[in-house]
N, CA and C of each residue as an Amber inpcrd file, in Angstrom:
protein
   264
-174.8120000  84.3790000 194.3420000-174.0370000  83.6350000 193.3520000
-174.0800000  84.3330000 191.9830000-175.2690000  84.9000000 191.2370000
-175.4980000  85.5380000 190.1480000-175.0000000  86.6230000 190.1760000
-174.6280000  87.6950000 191.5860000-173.9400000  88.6370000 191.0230000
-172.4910000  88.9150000 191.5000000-171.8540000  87.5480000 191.5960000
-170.4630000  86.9620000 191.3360000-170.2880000  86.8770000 189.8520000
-170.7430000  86.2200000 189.4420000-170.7980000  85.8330000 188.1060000
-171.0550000  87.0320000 187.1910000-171.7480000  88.1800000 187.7850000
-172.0440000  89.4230000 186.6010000-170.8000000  90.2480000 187.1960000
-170.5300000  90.2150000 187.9220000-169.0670000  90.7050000 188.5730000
-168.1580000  90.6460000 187.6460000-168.2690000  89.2010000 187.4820000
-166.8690000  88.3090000 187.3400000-166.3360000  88.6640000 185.5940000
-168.3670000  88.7110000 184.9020000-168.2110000  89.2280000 183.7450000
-167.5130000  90.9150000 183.3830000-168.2240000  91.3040000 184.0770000
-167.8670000  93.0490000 184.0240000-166.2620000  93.4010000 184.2900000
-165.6790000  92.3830000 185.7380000-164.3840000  92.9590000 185.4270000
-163.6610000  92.2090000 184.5760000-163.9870000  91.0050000 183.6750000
-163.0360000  90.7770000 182.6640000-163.1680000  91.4030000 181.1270000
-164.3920000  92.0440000 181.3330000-164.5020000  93.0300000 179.8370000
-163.8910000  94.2030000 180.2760000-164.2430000  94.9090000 181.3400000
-163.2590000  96.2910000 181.6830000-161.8490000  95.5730000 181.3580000
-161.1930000  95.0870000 181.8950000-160.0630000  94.3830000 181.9820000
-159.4530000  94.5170000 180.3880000-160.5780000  93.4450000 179.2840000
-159.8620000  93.7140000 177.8700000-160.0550000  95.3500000 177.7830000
-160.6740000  96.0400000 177.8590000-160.6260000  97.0140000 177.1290000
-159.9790000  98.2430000 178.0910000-159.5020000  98.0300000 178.7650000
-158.2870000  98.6940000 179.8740000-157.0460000  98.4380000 178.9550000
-156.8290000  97.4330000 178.8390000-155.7310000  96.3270000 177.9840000
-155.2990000  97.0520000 176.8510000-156.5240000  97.2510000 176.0750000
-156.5920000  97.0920000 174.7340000-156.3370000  99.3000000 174.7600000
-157.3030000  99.9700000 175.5850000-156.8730000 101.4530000 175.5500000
-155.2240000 101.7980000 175.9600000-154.6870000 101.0750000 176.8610000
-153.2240000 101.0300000 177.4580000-152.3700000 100.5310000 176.3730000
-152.7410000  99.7480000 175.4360000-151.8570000  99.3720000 174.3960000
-151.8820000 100.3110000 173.3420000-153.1090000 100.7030000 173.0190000
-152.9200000 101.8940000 172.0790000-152.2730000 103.0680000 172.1840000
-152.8550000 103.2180000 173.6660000-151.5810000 104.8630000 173.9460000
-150.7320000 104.8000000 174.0660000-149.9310000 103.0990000 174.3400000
-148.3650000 103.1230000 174.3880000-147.7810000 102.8020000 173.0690000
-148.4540000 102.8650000 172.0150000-147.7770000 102.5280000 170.8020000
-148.0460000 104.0480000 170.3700000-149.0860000 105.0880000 170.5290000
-148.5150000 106.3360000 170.7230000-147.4140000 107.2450000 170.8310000
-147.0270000 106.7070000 172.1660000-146.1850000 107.5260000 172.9090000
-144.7050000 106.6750000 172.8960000-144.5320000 105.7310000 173.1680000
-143.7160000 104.5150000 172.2710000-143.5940000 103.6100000 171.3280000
-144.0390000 103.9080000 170.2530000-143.6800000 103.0810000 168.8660000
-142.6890000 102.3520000 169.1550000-143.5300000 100.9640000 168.9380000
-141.7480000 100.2770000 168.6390000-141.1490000  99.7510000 169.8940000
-141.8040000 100.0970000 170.9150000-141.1440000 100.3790000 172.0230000
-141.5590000  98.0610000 172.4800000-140.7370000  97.3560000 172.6470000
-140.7600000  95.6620000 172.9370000-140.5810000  95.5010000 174.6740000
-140.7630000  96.5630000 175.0450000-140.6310000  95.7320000 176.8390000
-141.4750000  94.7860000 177.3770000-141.3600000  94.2670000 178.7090000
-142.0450000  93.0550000 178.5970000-143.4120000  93.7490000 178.8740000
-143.9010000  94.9490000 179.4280000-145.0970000  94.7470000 179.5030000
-146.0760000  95.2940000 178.0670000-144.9140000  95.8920000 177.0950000
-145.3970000  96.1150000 176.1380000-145.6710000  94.6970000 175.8710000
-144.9730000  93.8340000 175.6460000-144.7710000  92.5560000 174.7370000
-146.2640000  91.7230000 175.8320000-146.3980000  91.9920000 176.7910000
-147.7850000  91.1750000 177.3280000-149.2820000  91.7670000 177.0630000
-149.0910000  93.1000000 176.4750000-150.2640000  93.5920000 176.4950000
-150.4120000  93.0560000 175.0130000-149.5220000  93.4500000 174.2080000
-149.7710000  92.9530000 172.7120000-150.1940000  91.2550000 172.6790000
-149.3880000  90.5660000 173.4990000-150.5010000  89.2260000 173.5920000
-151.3220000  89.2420000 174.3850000-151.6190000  89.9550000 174.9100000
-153.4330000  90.1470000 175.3630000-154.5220000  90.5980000 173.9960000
-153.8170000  91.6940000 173.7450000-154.7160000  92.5180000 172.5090000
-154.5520000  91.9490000 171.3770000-153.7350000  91.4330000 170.8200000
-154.1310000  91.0510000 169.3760000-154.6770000  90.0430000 169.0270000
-154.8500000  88.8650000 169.5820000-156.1190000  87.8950000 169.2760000
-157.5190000  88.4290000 169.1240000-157.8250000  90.1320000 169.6330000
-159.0780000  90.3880000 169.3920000-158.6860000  91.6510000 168.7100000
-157.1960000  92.0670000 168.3650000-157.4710000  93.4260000 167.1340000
-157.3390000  92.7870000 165.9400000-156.0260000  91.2380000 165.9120000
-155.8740000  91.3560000 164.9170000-156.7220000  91.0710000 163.3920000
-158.0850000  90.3130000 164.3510000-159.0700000  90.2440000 162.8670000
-159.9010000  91.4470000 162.7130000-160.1210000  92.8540000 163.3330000
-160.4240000  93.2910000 163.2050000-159.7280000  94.2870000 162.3820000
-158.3280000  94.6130000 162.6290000-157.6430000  94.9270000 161.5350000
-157.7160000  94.5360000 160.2540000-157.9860000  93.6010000 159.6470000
-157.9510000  92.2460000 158.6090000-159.3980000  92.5650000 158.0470000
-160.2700000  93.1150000 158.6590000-161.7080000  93.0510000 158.3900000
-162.2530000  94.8920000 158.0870000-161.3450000  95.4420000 158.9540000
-161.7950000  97.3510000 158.5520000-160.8630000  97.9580000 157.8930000
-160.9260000  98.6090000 157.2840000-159.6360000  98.8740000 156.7970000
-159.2330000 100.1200000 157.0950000-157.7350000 100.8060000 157.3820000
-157.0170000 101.6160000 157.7500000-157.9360000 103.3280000 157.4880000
-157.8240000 104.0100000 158.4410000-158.8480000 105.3280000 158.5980000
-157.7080000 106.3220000 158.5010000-157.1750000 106.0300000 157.1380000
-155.8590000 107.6660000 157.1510000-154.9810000 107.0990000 157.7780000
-154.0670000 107.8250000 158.7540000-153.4090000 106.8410000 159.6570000
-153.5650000 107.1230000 160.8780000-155.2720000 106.6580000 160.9950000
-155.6900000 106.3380000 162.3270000-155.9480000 104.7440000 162.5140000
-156.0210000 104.1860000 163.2150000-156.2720000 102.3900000 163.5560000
-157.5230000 102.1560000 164.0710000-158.7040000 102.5430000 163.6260000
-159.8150000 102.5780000 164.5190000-159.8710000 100.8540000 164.9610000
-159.2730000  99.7050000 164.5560000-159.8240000  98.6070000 165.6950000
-160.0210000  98.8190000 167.2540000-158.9620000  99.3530000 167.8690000
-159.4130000  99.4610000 169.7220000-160.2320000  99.9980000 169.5560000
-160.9680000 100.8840000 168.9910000-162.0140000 101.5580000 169.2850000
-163.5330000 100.7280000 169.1690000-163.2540000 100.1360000 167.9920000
-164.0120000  99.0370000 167.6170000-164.2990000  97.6160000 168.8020000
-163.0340000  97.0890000 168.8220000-163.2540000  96.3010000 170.0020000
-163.5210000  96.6770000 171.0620000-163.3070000  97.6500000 171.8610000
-163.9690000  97.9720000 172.7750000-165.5050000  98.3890000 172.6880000
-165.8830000  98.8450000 171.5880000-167.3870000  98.7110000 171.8590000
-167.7680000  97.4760000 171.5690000-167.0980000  96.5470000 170.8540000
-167.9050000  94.8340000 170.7720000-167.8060000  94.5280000 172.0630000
-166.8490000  94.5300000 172.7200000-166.6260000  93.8290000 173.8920000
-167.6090000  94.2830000 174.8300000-167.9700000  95.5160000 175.2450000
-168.9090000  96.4090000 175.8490000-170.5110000  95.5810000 175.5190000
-170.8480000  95.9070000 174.2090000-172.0260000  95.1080000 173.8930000
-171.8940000  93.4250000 173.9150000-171.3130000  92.7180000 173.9090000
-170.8530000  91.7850000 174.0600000-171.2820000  91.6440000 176.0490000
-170.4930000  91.9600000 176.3590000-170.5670000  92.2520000 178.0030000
-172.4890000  92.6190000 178.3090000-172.4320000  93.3400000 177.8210000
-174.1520000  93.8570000 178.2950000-175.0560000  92.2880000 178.3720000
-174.6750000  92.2680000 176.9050000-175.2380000  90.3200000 176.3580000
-175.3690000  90.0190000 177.2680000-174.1600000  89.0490000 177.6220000
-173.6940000  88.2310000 178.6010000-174.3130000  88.3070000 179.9910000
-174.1770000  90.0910000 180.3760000-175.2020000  90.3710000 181.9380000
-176.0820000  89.7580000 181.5720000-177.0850000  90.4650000 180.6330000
-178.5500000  90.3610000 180.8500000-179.2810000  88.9050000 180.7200000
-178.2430000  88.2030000 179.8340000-178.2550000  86.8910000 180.0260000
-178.7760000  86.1280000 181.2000000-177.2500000  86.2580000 181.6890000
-176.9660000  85.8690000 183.0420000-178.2250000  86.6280000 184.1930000
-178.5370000  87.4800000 184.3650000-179.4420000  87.9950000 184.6630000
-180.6270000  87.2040000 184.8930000-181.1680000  86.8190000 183.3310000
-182.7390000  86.7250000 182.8950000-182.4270000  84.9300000 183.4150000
-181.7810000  84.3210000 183.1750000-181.4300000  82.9780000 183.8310000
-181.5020000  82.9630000 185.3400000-181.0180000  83.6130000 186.0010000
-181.1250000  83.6710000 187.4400000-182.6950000  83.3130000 187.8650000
């Protein structure tokens, strides 16, 4: 049962930050670009870039938030295992 649950954690943090790397390289390579799976990834990703945007501020014109959220989410995730883990 516990390592359903650390499963269950691990593939929904890979998951955001799959999300969140796939959205960045397509605003890369398509700026601008509104298709629907653009338009679903951006409501996946911005409830967790957009305060991070709001909170770091612009690196030249690089966007370091995905980079950022993906390591919260990562440490975030570890949390959560070892948590879940030490409870078992």
């Amino acid at each position: 049962m516990i390592s359903i649950i650390v499963n269950a954690e691990a593939l929904f943090a890979g998951g955001l930050v799959a999300a969140i790397i796939i959205q960045a390289l397509s605003s890369w390579i398509m700026p601008g670009g509104m298709g629907r799976f653009s338009l679903l990834l951006h409501d996946l990703t911005d409830p967790i870039l957009t305060p991070i945007r709001r909170t770091v501020p612009p690196f030249g014109m690089l966007d370091l938030s995905p980079m950022i959220a993906c390591v919260l989410i990562w440490i975030m995730g570890q949390f959560l295992i070892r948590i879940t883990l030490a409870l078992a």
